[in-house]
CHARMM internal coordinates of N, CA and C (Angstrom, degrees):
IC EDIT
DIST 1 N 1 CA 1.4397
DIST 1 CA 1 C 1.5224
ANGL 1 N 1 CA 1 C 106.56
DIST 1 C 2 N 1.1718
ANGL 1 CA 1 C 2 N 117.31
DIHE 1 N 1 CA 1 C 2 N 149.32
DIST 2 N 2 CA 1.6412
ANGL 1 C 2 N 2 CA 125.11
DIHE 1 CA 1 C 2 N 2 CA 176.37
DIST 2 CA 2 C 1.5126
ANGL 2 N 2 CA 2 C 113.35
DIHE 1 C 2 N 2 CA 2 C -115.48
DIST 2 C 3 N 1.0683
ANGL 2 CA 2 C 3 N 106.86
DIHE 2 N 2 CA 2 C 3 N 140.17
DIST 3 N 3 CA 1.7956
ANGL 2 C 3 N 3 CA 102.79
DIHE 2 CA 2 C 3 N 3 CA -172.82
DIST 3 CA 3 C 1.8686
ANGL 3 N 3 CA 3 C 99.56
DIHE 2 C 3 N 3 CA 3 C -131.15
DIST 3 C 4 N 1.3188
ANGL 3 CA 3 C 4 N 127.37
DIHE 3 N 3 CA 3 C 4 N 106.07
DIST 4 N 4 CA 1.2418
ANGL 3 C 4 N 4 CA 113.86
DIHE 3 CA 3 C 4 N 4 CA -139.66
DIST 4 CA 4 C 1.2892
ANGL 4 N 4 CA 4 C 143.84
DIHE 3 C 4 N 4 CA 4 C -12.85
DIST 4 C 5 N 1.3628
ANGL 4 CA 4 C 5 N 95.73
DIHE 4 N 4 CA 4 C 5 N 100.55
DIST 5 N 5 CA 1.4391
ANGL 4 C 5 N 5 CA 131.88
DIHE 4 CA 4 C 5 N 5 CA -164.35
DIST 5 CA 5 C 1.6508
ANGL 5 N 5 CA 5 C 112.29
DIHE 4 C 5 N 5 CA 5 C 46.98
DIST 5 C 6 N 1.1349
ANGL 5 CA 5 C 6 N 116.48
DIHE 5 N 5 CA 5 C 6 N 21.94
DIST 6 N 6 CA 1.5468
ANGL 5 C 6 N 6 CA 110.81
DIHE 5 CA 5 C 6 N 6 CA 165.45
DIST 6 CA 6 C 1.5944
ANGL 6 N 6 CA 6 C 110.85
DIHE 5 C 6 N 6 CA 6 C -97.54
DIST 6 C 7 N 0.7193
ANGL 6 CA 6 C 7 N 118.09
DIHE 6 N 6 CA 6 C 7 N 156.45
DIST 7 N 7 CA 1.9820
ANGL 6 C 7 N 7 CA 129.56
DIHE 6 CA 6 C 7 N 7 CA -165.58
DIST 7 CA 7 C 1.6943
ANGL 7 N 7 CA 7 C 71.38
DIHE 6 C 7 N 7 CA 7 C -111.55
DIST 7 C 8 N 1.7124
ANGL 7 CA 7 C 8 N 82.57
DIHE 7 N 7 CA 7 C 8 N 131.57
DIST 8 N 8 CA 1.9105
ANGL 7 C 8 N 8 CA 107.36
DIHE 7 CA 7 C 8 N 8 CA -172.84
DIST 8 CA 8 C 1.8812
ANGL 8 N 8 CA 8 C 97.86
DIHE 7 C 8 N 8 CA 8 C -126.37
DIST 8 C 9 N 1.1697
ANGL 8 CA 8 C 9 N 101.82
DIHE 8 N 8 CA 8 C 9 N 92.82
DIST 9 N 9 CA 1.9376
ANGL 8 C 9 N 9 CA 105.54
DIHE 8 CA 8 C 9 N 9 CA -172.60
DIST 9 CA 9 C 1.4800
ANGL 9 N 9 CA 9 C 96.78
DIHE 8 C 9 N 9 CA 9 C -49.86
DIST 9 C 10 N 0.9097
ANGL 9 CA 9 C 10 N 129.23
DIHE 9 N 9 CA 9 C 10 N 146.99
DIST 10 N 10 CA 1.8262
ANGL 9 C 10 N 10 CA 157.50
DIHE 9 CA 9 C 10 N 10 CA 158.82
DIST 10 CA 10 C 1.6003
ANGL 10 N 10 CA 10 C 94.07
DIHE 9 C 10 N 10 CA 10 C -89.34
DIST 10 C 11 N 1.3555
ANGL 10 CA 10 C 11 N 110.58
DIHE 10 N 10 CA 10 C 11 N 125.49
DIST 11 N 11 CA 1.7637
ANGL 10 C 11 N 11 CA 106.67
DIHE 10 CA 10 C 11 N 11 CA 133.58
DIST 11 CA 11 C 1.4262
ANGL 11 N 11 CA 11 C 129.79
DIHE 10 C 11 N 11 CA 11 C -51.69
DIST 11 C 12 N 1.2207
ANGL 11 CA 11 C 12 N 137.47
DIHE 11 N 11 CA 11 C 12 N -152.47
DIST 12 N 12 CA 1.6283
ANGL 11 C 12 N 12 CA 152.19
DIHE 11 CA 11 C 12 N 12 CA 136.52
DIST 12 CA 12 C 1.1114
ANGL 12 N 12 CA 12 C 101.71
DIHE 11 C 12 N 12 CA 12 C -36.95
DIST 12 C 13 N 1.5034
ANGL 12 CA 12 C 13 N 105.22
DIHE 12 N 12 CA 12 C 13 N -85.66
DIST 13 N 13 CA 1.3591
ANGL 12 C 13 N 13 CA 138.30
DIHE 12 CA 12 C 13 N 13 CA -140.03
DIST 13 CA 13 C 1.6611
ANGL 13 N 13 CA 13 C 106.13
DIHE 12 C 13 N 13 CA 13 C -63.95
DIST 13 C 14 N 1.3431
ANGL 13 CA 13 C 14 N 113.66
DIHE 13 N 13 CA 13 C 14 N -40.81
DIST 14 N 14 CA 1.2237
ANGL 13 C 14 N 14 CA 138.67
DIHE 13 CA 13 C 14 N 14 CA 176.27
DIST 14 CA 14 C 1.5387
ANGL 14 N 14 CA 14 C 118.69
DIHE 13 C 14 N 14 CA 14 C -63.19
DIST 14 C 15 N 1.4059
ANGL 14 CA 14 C 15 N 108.88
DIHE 14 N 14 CA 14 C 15 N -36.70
DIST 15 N 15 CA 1.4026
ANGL 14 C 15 N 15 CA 104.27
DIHE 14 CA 14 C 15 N 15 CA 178.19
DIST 15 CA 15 C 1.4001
ANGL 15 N 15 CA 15 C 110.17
DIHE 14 C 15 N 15 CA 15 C -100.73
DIST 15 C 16 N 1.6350
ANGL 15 CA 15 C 16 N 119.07
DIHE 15 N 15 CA 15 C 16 N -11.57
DIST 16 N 16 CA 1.1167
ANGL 15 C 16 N 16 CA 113.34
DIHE 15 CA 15 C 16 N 16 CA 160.00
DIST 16 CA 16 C 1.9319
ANGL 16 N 16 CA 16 C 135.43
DIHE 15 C 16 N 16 CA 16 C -80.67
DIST 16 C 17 N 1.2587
ANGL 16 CA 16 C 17 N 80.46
DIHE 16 N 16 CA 16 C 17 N -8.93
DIST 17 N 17 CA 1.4632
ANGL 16 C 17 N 17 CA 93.77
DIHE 16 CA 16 C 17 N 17 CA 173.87
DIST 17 CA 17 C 1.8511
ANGL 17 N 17 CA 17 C 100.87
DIHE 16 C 17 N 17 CA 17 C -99.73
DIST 17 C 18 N 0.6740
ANGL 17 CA 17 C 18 N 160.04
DIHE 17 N 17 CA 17 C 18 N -45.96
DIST 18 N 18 CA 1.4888
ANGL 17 C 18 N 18 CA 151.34
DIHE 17 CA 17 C 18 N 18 CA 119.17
DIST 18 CA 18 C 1.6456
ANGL 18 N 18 CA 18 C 106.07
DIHE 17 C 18 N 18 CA 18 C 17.94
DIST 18 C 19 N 0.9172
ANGL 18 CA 18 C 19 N 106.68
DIHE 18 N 18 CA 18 C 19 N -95.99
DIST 19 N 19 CA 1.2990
ANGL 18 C 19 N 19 CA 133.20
DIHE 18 CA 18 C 19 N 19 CA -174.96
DIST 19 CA 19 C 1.5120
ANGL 19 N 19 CA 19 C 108.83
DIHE 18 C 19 N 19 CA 19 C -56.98
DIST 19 C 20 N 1.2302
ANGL 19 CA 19 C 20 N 144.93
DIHE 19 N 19 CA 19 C 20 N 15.74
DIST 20 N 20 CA 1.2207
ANGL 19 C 20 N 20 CA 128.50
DIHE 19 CA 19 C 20 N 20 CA 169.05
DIST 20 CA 20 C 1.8279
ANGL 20 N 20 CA 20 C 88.44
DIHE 19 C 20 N 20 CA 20 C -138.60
DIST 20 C 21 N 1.4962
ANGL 20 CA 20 C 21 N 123.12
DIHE 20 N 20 CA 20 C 21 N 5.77
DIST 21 N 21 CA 1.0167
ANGL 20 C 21 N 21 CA 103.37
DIHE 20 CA 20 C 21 N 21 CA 155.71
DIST 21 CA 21 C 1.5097
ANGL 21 N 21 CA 21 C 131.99
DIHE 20 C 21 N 21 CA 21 C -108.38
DIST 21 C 22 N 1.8800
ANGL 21 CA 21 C 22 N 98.42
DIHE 21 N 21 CA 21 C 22 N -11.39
DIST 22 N 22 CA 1.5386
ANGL 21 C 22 N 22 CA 100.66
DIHE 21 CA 21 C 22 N 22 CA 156.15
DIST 22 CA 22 C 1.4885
ANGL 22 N 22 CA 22 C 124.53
DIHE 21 C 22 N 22 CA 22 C -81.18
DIST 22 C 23 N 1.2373
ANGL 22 CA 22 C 23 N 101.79
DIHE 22 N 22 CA 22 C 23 N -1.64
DIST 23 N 23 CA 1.9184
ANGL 22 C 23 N 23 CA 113.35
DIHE 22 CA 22 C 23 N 23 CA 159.06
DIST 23 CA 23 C 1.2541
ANGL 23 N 23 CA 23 C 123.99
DIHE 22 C 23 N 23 CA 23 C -51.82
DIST 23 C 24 N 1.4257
ANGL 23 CA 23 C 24 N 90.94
DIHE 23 N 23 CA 23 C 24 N -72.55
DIST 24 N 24 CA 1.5380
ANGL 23 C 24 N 24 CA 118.85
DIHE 23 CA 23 C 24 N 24 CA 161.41
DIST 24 CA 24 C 1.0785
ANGL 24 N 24 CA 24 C 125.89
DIHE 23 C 24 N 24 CA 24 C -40.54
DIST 24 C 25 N 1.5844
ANGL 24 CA 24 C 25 N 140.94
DIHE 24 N 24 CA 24 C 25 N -53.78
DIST 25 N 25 CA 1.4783
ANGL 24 C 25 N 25 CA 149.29
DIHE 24 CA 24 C 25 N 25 CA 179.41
DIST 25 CA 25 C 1.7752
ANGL 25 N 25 CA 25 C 95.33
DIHE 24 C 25 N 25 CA 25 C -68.70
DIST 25 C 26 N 1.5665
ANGL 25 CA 25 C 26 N 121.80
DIHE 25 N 25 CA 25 C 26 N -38.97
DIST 26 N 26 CA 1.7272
ANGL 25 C 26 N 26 CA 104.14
DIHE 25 CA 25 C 26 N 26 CA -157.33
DIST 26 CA 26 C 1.0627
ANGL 26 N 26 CA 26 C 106.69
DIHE 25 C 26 N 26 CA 26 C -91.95
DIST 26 C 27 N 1.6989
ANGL 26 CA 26 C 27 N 114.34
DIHE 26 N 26 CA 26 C 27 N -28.19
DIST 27 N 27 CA 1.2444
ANGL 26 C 27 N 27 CA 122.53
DIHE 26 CA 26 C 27 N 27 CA -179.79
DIST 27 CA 27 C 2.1736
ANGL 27 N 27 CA 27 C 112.11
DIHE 26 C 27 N 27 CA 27 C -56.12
DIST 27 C 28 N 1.8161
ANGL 27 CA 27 C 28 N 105.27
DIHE 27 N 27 CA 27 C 28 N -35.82
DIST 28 N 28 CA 1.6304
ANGL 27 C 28 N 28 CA 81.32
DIHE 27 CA 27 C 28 N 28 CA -173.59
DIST 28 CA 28 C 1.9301
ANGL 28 N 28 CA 28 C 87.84
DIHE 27 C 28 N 28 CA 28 C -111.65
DIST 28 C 29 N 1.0608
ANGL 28 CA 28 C 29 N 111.63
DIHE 28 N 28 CA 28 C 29 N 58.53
DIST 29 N 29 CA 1.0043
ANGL 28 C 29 N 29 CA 108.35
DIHE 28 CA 28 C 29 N 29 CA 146.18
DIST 29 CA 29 C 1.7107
ANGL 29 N 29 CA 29 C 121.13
DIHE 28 C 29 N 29 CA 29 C -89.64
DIST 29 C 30 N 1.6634
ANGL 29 CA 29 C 30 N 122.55
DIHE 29 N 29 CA 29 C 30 N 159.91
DIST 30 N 30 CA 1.4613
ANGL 29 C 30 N 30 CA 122.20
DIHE 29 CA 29 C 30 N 30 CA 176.16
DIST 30 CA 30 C 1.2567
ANGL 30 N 30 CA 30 C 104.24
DIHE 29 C 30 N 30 CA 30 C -62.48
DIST 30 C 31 N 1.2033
ANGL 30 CA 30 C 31 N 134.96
DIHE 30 N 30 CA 30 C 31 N 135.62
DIST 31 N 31 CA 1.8063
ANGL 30 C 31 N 31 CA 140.43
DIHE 30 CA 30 C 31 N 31 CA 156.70
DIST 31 CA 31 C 1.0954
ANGL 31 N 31 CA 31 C 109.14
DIHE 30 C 31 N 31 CA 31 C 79.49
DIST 31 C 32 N 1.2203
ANGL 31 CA 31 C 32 N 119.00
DIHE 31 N 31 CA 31 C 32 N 35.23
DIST 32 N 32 CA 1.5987
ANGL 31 C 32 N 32 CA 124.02
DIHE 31 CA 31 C 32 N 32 CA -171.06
DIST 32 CA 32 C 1.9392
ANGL 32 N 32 CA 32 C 82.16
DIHE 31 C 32 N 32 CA 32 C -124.30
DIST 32 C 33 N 1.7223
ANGL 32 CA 32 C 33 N 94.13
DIHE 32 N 32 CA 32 C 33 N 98.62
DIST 33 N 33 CA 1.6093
ANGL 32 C 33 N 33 CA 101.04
DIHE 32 CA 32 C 33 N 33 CA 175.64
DIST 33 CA 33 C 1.8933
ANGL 33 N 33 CA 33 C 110.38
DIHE 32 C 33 N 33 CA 33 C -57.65
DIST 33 C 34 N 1.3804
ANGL 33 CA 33 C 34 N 120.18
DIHE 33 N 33 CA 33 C 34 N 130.98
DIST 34 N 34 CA 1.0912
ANGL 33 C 34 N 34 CA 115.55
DIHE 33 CA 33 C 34 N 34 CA 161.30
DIST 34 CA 34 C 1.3610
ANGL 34 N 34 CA 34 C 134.36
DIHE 33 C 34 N 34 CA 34 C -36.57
DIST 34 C 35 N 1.5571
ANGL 34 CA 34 C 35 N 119.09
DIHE 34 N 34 CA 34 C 35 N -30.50
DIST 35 N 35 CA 1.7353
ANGL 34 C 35 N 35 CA 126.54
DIHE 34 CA 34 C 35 N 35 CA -176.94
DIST 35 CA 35 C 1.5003
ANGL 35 N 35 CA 35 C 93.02
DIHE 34 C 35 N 35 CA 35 C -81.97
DIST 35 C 36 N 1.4968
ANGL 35 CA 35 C 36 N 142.56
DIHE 35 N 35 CA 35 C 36 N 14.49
DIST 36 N 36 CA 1.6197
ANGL 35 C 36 N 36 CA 122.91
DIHE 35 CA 35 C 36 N 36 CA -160.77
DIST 36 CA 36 C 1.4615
ANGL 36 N 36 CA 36 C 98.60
DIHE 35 C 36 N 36 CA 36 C -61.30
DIST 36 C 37 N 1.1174
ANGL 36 CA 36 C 37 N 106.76
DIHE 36 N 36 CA 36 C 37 N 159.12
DIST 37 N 37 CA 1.9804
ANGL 36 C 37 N 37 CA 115.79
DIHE 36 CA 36 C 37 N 37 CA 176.75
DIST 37 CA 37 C 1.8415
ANGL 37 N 37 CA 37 C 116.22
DIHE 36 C 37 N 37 CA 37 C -107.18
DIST 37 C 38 N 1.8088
ANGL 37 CA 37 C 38 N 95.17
DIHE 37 N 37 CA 37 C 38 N -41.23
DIST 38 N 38 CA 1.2745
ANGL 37 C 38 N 38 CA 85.40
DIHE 37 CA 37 C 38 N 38 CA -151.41
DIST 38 CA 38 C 1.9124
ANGL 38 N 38 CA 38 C 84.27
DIHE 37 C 38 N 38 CA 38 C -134.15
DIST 38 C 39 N 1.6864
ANGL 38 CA 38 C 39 N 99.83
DIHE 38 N 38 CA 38 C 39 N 157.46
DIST 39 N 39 CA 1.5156
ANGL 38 C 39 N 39 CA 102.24
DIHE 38 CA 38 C 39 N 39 CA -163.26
DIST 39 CA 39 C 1.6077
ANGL 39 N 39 CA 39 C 89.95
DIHE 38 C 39 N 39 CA 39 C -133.35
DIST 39 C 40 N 1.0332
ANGL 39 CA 39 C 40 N 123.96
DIHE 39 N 39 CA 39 C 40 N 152.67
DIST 40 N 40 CA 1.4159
ANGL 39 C 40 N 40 CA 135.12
DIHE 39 CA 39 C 40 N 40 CA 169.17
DIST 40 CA 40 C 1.3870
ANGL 40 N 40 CA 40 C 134.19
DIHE 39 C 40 N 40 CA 40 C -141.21
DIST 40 C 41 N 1.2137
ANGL 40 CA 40 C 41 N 142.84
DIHE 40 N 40 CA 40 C 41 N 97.66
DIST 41 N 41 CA 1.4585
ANGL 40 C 41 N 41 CA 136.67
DIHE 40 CA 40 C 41 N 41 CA -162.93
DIST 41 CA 41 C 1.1261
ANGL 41 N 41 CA 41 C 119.64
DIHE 40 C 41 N 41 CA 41 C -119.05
DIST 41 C 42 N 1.3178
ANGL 41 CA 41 C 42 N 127.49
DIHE 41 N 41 CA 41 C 42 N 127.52
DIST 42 N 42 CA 1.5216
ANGL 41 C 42 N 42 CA 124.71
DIHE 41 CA 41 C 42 N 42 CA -176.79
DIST 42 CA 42 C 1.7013
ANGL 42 N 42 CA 42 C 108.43
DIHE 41 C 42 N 42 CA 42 C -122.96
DIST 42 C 43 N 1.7257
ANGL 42 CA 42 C 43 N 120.92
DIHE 42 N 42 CA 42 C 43 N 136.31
DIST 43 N 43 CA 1.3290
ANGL 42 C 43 N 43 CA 73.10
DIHE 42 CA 42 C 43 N 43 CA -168.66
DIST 43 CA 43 C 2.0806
ANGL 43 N 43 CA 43 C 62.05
DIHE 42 C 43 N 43 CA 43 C -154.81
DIST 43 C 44 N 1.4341
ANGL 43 CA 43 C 44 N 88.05
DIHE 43 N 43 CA 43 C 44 N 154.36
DIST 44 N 44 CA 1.8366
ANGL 43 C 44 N 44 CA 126.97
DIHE 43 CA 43 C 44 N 44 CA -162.30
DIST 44 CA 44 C 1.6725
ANGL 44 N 44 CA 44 C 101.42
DIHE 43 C 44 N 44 CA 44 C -122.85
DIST 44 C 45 N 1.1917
ANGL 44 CA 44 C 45 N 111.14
DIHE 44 N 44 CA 44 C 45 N 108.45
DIST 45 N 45 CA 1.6385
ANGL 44 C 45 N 45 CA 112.14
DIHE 44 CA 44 C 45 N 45 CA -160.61
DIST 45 CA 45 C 1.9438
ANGL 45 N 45 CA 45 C 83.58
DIHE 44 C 45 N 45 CA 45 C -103.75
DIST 45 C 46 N 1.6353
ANGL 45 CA 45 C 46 N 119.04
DIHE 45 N 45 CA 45 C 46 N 135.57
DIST 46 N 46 CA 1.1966
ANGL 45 C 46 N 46 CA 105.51
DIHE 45 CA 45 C 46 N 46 CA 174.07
DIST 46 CA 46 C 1.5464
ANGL 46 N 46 CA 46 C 104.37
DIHE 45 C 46 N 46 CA 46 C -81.07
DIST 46 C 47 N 1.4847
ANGL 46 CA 46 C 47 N 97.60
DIHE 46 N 46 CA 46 C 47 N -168.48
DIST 47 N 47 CA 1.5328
ANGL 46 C 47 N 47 CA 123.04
DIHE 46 CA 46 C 47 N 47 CA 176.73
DIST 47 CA 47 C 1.7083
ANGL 47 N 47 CA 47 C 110.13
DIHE 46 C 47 N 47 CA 47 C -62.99
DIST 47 C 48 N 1.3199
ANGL 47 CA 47 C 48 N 101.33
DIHE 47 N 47 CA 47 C 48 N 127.36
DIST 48 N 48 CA 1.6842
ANGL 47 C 48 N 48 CA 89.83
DIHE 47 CA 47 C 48 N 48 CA 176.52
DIST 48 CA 48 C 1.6859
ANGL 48 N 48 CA 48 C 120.01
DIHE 47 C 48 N 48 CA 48 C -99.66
DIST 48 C 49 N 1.0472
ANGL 48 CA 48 C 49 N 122.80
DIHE 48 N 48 CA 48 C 49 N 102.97
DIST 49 N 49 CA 1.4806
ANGL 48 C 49 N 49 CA 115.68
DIHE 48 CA 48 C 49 N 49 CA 170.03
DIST 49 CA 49 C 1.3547
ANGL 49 N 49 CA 49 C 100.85
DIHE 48 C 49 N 49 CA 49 C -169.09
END
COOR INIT
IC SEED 1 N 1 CA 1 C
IC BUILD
């Protein structure tokens, strides 16, 4: 994982718990074919105040 532009180490446990909940969310999405392979997320947090 990268946290602006720094590489953020995962444990195991951590990337497996990650990862079986963006499974979970894409998998029951509409038109999200059951065989999908590959997942990608980019994500831009705004300004908070």
């Amino acid at each position: 994982m990268t946290v602006d532009g720094a590489e953020v180490e995962l444990n195991e446990f951590t990337q497996r718990f990650l990862a079986n909940i963006l499974m979970g969310a894409v998998s029951s999405l509409k038109g999200v074919k059951p065989s999908w392979k590959r997942l990608q997320i980019e994500l831009e947090m705004s300004p908070r105040g």
